[in-house]
Wavefront OBJ file of the C-alpha trace (Angstrom):
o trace
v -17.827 10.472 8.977
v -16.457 8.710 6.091
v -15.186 5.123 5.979
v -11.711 5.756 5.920
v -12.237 7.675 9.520
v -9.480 5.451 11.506
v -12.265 5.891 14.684
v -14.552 3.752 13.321
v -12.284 0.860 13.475
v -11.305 1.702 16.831
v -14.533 2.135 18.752
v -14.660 0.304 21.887
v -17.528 -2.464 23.235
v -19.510 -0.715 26.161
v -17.989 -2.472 29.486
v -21.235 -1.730 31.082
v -23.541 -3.521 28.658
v -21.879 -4.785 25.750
v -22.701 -2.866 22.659
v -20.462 -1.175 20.367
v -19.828 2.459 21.264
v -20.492 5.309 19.029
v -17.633 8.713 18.709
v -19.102 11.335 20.346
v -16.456 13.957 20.437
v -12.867 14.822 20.428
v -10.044 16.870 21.988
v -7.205 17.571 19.501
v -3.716 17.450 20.634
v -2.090 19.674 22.704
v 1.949 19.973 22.337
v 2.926 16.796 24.329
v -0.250 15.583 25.393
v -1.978 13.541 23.122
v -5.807 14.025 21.287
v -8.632 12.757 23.644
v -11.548 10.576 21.965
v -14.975 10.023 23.702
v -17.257 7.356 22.697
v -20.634 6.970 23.862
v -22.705 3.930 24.579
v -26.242 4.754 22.607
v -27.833 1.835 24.728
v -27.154 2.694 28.209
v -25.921 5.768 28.118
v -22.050 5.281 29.561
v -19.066 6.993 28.423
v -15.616 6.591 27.910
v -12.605 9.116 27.290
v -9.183 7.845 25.789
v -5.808 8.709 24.561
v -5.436 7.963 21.275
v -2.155 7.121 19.989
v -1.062 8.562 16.518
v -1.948 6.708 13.484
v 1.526 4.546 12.388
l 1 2 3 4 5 6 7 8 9 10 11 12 13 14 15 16 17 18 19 20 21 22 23 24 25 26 27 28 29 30 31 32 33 34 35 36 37 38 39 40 41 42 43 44 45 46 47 48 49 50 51 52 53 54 55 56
């Protein structure tokens, strides 16, 4: 991923432990629903699927 990916400003802290959460996959959007980003916590292992609004 290059640095003008707008995910790597947008990756979440890890609300089990803290650290900053790495992209670990994506659903594109679908008609009216919107694309689905997971991010995965590299220290403990917990992850996290979101919405993610369209870029403005």
């Amino acid at each position: 991923m290059d640095s003008s990916d707008p995910n790597l400003t947008r990756k979440p802290f890890c609300s089990v432990c803290g650290a900053r959460m790495r992209y670990a996959r994506s659903i594109p959007r679908l008609g009216a629903n919107p694309e689905l980003v997971s991010y995965e916590c590299q220290r403990c292992g917990h992850v996290v699927t979101r919405a993610e609004d369209e870029p403005s």
